[in-house]
C-alpha positions as CSV (number, residue, x, y, z in Angstrom):
1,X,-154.8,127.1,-49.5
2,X,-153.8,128.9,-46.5
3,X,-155.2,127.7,-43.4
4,X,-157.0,130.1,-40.9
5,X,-155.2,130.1,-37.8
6,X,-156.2,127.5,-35.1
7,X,-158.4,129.3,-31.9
8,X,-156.3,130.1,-28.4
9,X,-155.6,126.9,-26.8
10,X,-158.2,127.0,-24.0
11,X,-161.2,127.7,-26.4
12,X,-159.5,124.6,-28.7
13,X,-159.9,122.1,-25.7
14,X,-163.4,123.6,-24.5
15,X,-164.4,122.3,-28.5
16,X,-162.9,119.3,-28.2
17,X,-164.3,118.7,-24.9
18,X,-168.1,119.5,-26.3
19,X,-167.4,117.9,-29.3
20,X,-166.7,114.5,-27.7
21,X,-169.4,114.7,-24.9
22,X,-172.1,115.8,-28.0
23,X,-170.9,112.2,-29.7
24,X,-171.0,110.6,-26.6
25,X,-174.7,111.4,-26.6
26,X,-175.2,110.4,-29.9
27,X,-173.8,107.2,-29.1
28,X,-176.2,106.7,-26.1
29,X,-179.2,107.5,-27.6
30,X,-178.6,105.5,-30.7
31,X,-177.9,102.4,-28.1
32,X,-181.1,103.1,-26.9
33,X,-182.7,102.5,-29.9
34,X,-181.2,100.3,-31.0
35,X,-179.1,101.7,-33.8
36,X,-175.7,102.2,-35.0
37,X,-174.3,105.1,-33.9
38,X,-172.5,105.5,-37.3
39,X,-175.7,106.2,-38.6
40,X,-176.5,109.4,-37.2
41,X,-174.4,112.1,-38.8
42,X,-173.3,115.3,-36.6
43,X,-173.8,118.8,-38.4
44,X,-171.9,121.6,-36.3
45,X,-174.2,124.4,-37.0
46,X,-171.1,127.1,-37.4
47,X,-173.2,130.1,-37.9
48,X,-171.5,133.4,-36.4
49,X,-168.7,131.0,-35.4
50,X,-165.6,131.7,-37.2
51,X,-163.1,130.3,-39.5
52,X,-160.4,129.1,-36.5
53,X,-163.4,127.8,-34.2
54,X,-164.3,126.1,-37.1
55,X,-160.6,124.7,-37.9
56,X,-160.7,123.8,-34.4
57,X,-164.0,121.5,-34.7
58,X,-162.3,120.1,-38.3
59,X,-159.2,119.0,-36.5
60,X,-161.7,117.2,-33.8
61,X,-162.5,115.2,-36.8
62,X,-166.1,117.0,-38.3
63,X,-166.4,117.1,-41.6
64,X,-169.8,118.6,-42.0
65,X,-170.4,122.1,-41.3
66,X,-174.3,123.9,-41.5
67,X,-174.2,127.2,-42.2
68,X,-177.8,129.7,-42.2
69,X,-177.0,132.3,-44.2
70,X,-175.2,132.9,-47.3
71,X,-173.9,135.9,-47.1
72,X,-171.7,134.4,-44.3
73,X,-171.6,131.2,-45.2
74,X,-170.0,131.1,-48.5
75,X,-167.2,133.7,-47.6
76,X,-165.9,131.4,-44.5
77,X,-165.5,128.2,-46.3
78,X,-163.0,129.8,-48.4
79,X,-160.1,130.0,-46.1
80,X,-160.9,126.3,-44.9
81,X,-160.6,122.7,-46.0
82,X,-161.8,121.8,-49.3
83,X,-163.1,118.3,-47.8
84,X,-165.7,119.8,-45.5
85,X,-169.4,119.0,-46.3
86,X,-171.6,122.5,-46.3
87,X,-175.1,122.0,-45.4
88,X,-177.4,124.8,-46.2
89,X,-179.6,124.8,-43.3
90,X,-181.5,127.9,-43.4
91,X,-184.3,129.5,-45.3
92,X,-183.5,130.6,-48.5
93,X,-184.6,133.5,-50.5
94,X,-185.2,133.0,-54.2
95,X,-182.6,135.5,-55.0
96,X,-180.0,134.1,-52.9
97,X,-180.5,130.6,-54.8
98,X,-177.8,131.0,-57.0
99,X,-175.2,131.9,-54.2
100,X,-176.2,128.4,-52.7
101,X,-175.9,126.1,-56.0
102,X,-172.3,125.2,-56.3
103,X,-171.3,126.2,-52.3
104,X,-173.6,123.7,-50.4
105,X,-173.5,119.8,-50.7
106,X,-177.4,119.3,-49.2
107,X,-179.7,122.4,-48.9
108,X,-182.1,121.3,-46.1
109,X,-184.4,123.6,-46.3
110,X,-186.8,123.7,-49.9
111,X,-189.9,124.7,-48.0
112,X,-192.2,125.6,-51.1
113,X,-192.3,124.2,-54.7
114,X,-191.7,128.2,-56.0
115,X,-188.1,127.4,-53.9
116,X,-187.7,123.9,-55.6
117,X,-188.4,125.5,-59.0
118,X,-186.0,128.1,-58.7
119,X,-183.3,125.7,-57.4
120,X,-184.1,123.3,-60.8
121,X,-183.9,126.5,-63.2
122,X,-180.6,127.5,-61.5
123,X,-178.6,123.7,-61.2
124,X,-180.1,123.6,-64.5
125,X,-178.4,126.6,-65.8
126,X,-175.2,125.4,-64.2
127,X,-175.0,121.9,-65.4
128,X,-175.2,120.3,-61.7
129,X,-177.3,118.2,-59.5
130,X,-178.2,119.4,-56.2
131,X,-179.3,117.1,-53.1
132,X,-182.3,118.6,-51.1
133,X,-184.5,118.1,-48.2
134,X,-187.5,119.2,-47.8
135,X,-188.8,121.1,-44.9
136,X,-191.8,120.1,-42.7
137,X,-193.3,122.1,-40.4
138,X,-194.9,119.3,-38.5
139,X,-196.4,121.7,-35.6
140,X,-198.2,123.6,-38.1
141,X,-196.7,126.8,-36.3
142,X,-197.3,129.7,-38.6
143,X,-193.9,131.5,-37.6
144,X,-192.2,128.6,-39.5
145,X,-191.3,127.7,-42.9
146,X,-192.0,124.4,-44.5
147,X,-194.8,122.7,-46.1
148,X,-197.5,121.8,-44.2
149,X,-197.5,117.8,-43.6
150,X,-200.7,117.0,-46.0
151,X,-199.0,119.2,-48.6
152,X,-195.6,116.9,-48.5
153,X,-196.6,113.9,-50.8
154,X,-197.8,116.3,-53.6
155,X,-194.7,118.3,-53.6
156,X,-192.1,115.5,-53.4
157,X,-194.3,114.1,-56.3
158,X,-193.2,117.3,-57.9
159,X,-189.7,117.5,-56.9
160,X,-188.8,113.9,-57.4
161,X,-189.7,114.7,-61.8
162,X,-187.1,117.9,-61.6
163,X,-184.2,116.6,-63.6
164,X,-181.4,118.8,-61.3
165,X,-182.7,118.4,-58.0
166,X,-182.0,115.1,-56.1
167,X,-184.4,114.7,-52.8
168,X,-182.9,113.0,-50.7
169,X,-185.5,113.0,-47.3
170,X,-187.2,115.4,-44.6
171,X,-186.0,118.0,-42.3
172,X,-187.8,119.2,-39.3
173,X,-187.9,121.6,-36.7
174,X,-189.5,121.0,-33.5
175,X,-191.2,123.9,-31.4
176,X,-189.3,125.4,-28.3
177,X,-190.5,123.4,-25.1
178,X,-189.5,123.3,-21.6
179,X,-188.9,119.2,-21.4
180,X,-186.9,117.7,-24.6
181,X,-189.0,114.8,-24.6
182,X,-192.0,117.0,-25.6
183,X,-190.8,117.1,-28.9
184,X,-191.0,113.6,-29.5
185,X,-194.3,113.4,-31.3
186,X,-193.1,115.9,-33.8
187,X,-189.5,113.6,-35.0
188,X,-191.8,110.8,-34.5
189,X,-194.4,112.2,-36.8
190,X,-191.9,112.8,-39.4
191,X,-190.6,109.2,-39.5
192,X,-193.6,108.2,-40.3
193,X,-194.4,110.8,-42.7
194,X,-190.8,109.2,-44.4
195,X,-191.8,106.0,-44.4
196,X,-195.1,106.6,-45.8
197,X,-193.2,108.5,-48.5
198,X,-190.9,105.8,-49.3
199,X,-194.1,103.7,-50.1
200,X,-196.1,106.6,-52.2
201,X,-193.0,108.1,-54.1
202,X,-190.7,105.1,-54.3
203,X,-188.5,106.7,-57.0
204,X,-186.7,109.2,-54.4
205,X,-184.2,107.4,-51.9
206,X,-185.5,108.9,-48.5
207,X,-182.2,108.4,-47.2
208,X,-182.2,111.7,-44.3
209,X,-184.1,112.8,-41.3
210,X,-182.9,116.2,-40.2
211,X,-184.2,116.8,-37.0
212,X,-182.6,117.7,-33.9
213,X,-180.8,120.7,-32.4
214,X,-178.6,121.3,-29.4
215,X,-181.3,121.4,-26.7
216,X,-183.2,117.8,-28.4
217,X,-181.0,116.0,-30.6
218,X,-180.9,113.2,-28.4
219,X,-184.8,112.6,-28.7
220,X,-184.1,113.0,-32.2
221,X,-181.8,110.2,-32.3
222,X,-183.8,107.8,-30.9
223,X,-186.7,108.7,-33.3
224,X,-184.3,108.1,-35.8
225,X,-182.7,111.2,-37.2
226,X,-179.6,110.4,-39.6
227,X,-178.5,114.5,-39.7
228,X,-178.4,116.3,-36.0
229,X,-177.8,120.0,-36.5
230,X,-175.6,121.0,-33.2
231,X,-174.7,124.5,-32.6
232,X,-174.6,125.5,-29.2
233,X,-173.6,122.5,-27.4
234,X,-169.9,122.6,-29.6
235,X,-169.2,125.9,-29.9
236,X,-171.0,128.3,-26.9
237,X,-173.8,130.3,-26.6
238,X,-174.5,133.0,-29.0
239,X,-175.7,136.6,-28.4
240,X,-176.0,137.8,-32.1
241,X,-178.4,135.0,-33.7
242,X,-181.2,132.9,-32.5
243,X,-180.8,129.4,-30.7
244,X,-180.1,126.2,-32.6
């Protein structure tokens, strides 16, 4: 496979630069609380970023890669290394769902059991098991996807019986607020809600916490999130799509 050609020097060092002050706060905050840092894995959200930028974070050693939308998503990882993880973080239409089973290694983002069931009927129809979070929307904000947090036992009751789905935790966004340590409540309420779930529905290995973007992830961390989704703090700011 050809490889995409590498970004200008300059904007290869400014990556590398972010990408080792973003693990270096990883690191701290997992001290914090006590953890192993190697349990916290970095997701470079690489939406509008392209294929070199991209290269550029791979050879900086990350291997997993979120992508929002498949119409771009699935169309860049073919010019680039077969050993990157793909992580489906946005919301998915039910006609997109077949675009998404066999490009994406987790899908974050089932936020209704009409998505789940389409996701079953299509792994289903391909002969493959898919690993899925589901999506909270812990602030209850009504812009948001995501099942509500009473609805979340029910549904992962549900999902944990489809034969081609394998759930695999929770994923979270917080709300936009001013101070970072505002959004603790909401990572902290989904731990809880995970570990209540490990006891009600012991069958599904509530492995992952996705919670944490570029301007909380640290919070995150020390609430114990196991996938941070990074965008903005490795590769710039963004004018054509909305913060991560």
């Amino acid at each position: 496979m050809q490889r995409p050609r590498t970004s200008g020097n300059q904007d290869a060092l400014m990556i590398a630069d972010a990408l080792r002050a973003v693990e270096a706060r990883i690191a701290s905050a997992a001290a914090r609380a006590g953890r192993d840092p190697q349990s916290v894995t970095l997701v470079a959200v690489s939406k509008t970023v392209d294929a070199p930028r991209v290269y550029a974070a791979y050879l900086n050693g990350v291997r997993n890669f979120g992508e929002n939308r498949v119409e771009e998503g699935v169309p860049k990882q073919a010019g680039l290394p077969n050993d990157i993880v793909w992580h489906m973080i946005g919301h998915v239409q039910s006609r997109k769902v077949r675009d998404v089973v066999g490009h994406f290694s987790l899908v974050h983002s089932i936020d209704s059991l009409h998505l789940a069931e389409a996701f079953q009927r299509r792994a289903e129809a391909a002969g493959v098991e898919v690993a899925v979070l589901m999506e909270v929307n812990m602030a209850r904000e009504p812009q948001k996807y995501g099942f509500a947090p009473d609805e979340v036992a029910a549904a992962a009751a549900v999902i944990a019986g489809m034969s081609h789905l394998k759930l695999q935790g929770l994923m979270t966004m917080a709300p936009v607020v001013t101070d970072p340590a505002e959004a603790r409540p909401v990572f902290r309420g989904l731990r809880e809600l995970r570990d209540a779930l490990a006891r009600s529905v012991p069958s599904v290995d509530w492995r992952h916490l996705s919670m944490g973007m570029t301007d909380d992830f640290e919070v995150a961390v020390e609430e114990g999130a196991t996938l941070v989704r990074v965008g903005r703090a490795i590769f710039g700011e963004r004018t054509t799509a909305p913060k991560d």
